[in-house]
ZADO-1210 file (C-alpha; in nm, 4 decimals, padded with zeros to 6 digits):
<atoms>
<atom x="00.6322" y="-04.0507" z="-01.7568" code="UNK" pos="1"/>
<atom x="00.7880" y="-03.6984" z="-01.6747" code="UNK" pos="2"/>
<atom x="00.6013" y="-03.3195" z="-01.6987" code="UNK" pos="3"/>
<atom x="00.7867" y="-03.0898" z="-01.8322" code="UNK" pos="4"/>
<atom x="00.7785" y="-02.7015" z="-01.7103" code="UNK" pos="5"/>
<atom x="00.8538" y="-02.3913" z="-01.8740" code="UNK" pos="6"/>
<atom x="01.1012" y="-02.1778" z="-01.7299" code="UNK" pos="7"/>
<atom x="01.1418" y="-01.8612" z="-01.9792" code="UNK" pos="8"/>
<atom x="00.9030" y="-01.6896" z="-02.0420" code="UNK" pos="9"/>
<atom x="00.7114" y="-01.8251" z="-01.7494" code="UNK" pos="10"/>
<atom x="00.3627" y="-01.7447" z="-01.6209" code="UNK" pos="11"/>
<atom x="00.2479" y="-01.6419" z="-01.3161" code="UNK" pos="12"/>
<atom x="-00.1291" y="-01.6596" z="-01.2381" code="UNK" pos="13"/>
<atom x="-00.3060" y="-01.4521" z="-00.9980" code="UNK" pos="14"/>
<atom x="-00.6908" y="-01.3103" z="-00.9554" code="UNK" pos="15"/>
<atom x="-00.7812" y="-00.9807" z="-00.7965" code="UNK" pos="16"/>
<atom x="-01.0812" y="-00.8617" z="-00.6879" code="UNK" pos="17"/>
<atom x="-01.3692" y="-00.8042" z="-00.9724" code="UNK" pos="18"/>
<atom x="-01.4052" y="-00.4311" z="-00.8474" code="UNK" pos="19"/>
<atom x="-01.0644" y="-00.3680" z="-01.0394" code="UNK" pos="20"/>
<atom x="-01.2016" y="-00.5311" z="-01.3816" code="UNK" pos="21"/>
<atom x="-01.3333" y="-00.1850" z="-01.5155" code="UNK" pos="22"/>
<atom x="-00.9972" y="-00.0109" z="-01.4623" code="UNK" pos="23"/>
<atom x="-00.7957" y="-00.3166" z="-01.5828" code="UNK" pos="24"/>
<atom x="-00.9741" y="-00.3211" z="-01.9234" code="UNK" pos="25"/>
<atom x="-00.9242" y="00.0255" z="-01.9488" code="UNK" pos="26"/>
<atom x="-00.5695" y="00.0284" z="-01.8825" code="UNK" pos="27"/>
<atom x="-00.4716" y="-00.2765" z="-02.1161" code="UNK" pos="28"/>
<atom x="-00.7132" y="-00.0744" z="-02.3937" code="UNK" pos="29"/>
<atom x="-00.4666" y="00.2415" z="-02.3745" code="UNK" pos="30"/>
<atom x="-00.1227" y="00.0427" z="-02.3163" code="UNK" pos="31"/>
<atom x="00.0609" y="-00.2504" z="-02.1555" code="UNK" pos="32"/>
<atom x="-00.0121" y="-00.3031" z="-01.7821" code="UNK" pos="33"/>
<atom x="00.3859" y="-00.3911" z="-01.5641" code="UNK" pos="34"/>
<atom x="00.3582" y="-00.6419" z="-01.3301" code="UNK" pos="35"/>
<atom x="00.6420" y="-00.7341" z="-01.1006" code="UNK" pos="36"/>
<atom x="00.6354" y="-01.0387" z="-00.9054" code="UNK" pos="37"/>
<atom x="00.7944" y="-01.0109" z="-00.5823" code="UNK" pos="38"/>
<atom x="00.9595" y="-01.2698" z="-00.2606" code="UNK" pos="39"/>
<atom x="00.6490" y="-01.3033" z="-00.0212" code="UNK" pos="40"/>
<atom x="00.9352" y="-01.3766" z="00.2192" code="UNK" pos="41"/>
<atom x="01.1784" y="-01.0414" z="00.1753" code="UNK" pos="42"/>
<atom x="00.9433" y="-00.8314" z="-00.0612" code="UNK" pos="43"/>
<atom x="01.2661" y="-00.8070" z="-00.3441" code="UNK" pos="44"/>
<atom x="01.1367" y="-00.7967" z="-00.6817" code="UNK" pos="45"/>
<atom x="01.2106" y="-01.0865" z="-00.8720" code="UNK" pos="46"/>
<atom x="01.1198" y="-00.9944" z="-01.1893" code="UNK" pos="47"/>
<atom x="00.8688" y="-00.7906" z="-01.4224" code="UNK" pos="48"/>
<atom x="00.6502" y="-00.8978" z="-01.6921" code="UNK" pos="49"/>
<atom x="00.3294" y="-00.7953" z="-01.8571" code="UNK" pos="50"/>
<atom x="-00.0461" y="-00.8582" z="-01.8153" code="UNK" pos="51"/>
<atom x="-00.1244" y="-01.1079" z="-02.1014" code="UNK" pos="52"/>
<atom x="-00.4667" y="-01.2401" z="-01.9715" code="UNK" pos="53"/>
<atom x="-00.7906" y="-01.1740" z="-01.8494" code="UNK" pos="54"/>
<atom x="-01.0319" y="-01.4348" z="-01.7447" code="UNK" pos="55"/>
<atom x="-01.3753" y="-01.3873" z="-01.9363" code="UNK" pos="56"/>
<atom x="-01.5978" y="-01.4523" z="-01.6158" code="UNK" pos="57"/>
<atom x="-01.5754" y="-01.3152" z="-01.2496" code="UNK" pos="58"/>
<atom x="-01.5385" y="-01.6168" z="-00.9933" code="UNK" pos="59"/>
<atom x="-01.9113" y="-01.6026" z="-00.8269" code="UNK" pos="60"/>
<atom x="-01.7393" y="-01.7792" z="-00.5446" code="UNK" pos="61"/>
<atom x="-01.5021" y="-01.5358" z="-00.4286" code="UNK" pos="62"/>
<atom x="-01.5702" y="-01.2502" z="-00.6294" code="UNK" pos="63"/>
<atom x="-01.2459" y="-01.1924" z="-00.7769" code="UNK" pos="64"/>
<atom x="-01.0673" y="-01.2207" z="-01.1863" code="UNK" pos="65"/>
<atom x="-00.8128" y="-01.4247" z="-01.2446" code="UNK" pos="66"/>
<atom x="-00.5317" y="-01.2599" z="-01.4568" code="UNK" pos="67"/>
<atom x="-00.2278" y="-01.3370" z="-01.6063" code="UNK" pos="68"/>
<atom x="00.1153" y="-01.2187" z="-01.6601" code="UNK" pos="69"/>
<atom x="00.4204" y="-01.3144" z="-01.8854" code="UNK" pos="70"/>
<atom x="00.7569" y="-01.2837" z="-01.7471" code="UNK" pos="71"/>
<atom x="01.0952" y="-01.3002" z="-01.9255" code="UNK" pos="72"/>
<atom x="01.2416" y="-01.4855" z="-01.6675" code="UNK" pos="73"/>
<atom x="01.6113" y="-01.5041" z="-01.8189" code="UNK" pos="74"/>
<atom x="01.7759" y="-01.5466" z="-01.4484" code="UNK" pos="75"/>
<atom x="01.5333" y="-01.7811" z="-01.3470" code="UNK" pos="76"/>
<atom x="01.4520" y="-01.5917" z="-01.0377" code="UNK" pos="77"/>
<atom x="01.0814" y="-01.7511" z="-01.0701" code="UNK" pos="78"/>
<atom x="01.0285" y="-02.1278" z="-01.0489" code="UNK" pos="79"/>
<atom x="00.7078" y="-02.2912" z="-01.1903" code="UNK" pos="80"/>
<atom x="00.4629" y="-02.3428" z="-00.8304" code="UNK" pos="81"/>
<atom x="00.6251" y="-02.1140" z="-00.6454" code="UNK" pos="82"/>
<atom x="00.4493" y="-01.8458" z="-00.4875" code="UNK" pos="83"/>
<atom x="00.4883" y="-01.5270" z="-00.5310" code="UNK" pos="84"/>
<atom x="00.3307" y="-01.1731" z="-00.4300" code="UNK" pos="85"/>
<atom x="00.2444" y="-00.9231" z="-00.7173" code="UNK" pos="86"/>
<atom x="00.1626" y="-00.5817" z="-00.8110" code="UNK" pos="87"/>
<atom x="-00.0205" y="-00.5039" z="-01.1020" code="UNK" pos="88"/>
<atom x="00.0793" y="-00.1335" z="-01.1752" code="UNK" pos="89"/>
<atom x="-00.3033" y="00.0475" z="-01.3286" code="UNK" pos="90"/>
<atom x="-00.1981" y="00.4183" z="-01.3119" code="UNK" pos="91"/>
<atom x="00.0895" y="00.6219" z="-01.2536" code="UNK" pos="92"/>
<atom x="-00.0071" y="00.9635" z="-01.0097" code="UNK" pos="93"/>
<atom x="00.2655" y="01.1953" z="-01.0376" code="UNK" pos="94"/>
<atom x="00.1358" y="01.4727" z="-00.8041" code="UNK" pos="95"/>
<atom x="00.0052" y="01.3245" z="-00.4721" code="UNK" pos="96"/>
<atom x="00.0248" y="01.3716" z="-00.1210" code="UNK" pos="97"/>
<atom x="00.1388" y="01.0449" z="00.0433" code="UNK" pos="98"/>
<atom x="00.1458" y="00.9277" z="00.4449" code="UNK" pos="99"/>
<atom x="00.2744" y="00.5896" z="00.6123" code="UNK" pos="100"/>
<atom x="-00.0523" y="00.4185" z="00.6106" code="UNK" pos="101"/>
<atom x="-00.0084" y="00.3545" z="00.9597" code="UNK" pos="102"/>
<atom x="-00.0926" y="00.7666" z="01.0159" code="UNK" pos="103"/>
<atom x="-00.4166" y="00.7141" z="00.8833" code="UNK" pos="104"/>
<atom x="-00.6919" y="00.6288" z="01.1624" code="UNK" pos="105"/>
<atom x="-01.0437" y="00.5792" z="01.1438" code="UNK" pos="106"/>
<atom x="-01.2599" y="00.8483" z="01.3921" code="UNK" pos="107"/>
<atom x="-01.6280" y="00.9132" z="01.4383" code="UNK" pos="108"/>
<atom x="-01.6069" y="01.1499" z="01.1215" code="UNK" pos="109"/>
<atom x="-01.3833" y="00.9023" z="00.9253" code="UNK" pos="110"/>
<atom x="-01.0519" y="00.8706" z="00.7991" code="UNK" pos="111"/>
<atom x="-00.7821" y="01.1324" z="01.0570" code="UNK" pos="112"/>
<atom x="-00.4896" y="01.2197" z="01.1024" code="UNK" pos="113"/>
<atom x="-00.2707" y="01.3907" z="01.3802" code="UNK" pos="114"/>
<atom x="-00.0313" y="01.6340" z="01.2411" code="UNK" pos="115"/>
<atom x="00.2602" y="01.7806" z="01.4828" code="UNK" pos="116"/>
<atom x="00.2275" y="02.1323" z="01.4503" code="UNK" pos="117"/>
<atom x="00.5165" y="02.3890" z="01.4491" code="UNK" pos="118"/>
<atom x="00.4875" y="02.4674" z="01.8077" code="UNK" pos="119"/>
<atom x="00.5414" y="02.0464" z="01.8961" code="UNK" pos="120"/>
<atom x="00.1246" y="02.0136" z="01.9781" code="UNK" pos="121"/>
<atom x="-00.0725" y="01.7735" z="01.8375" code="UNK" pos="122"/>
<atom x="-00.3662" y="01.8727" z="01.5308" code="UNK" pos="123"/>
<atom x="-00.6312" y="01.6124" z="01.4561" code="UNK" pos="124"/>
<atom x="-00.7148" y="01.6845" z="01.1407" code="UNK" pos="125"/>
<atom x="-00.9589" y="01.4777" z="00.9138" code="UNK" pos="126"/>
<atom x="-00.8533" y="01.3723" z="00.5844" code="UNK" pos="127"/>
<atom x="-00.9894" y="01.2519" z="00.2562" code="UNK" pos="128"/>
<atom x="-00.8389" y="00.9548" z="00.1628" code="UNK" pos="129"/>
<atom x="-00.7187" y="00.7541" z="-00.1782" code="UNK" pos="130"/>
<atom x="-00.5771" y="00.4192" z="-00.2383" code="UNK" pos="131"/>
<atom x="-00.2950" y="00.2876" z="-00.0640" code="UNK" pos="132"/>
<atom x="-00.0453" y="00.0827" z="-00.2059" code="UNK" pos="133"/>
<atom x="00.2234" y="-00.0895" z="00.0219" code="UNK" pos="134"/>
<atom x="00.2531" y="00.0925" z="00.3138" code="UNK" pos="135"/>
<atom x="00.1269" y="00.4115" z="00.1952" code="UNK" pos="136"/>
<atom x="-00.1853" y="00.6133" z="00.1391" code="UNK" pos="137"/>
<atom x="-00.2576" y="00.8967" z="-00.0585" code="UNK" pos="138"/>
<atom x="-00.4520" y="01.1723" z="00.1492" code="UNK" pos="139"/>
<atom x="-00.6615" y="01.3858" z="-00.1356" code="UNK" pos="140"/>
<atom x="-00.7591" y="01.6653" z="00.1150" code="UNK" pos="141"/>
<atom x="-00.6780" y="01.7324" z="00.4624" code="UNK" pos="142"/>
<atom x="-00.2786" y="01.7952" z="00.5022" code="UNK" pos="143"/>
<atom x="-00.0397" y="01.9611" z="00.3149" code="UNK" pos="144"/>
<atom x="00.2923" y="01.8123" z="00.1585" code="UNK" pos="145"/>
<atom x="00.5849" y="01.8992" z="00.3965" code="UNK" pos="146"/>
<atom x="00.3616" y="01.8281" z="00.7492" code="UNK" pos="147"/>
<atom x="00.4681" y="01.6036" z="00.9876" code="UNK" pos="148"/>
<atom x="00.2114" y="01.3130" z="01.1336" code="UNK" pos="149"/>
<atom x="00.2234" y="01.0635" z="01.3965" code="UNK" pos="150"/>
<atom x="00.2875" y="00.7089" z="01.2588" code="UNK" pos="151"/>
<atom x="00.1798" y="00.5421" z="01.6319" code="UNK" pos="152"/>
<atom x="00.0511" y="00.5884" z="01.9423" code="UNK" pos="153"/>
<atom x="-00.2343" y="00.7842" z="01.8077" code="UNK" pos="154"/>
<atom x="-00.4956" y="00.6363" z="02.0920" code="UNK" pos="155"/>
<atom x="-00.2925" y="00.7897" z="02.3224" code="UNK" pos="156"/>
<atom x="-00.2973" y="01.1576" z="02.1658" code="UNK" pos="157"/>
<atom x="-00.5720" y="01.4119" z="02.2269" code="UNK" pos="158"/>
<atom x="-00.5795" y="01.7628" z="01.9901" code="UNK" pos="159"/>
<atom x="-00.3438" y="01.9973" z="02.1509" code="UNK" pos="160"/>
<atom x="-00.1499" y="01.7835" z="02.3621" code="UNK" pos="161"/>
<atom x="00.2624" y="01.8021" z="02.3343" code="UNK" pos="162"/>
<atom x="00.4503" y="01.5543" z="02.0968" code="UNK" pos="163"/>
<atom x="00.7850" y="01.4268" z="02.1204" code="UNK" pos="164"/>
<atom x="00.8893" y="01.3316" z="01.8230" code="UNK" pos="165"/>
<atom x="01.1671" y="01.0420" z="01.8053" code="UNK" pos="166"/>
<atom x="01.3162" y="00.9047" z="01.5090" code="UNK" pos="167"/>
<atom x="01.2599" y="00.6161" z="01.3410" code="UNK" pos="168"/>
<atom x="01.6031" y="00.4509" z="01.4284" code="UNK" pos="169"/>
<atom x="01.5570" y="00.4816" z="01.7764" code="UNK" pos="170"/>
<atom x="01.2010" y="00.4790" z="01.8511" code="UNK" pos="171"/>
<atom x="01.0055" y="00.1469" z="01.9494" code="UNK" pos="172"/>
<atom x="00.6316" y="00.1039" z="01.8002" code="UNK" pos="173"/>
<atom x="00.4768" y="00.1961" z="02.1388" code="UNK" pos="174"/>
<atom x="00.7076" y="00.5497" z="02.1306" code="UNK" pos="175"/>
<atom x="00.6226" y="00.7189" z="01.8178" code="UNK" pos="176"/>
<atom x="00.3663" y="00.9775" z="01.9330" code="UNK" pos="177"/>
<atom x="00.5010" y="00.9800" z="02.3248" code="UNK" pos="178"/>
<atom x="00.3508" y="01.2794" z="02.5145" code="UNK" pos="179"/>
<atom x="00.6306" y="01.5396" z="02.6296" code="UNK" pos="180"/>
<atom x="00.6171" y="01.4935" z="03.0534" code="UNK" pos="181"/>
<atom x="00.3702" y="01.6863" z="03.1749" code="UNK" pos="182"/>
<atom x="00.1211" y="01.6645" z="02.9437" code="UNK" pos="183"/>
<atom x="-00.1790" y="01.4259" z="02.9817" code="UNK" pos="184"/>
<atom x="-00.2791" y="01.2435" z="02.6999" code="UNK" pos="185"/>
<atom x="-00.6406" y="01.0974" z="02.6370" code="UNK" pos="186"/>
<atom x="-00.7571" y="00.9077" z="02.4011" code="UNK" pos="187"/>
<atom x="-00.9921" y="01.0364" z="02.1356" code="UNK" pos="188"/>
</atoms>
């Protein structure tokens, strides 16, 4: 006895959570939905193929749709039972303003975020929030395109206090939003 697998095209089967179904069906009524399957390990693409498949019924026990997608697969970069991570690409928003999600905290009056001014102080600002995708969200009102905001070490900012900025290369998690000496920082 032997089971034979399909390398090309090959299937990969995922579910997503049943709040996404409305947009989904929408989408695949205008045009075809991309979906790139990517190393869970490195987070390289592997591939891209198409949504071919919607499950008819939400799973009542986890709340989520199982879909599936149809890829090529003429390199064989995907192997049947491997697993994979995937992004199912809905919509395409050209004009957006976009932060590190890791700018974005959560304050008594919701989503903020601390912008460095021009003059190297700190401005808590509160923002109005969109998706995010990877390791980005898209701020709808709140900041303007071009303004600079602290990635880390938010708790230990207050509004007003000086911020020196280091860059990415050289700065460690714990120095991105160091107060210049002198200044006391509080948390807010």
């Amino acid at each position: 006895m032997t089971t034979v697998k399909q390398l090309a095209p090959i299937y990969v089967t995922f579910a997503v959570p049943e709040s996404y179904l409305t947009a989904i069906r929408r989408g695949l009524a205008e045009r075809q939905l991309p979906v790139t399957a990517l190393d869970p390990q490195t987070g390289k693409p592997l591939g891209t193929g198409q949504l071919t498949f919607v499950a008819n019924s939400v799973d009542m026990t986890t709340g989520t749709i199982t879909l599936k997608a149809t890829f090529p697969n003429d390199d064989r970069a995907l192997w049947p039972g491997a697993f994979v991570d995937v992004i199912l690409k809905l919509d395409n928003e050209p004009v957006v303003t976009v932060v590190p999600a890791s700018a974005v905290t959560i304050g008594q009056r919701g989503p903020q975020v601390f912008v460095v001014k021009g003059d190297g102080t700190a401005d808590l600002r509160t923002v109005t929030t969109g998706r995010t995708v990877g390791q980005e969200t898209i701020i709808k009102d709140g900041i303007q395109p071009g303004e600079r905001v602290v990635t880390n070490g938010q708790l230990r900012l207050s509004p007003g206090a000086k911020v020196l900025p280091k860059p990415a290369a050289e700065a460690t998690p714990a120095d991105h939003a160091t107060p210049a000496p002198g200044a006391k920082p509080t948390a807010s």
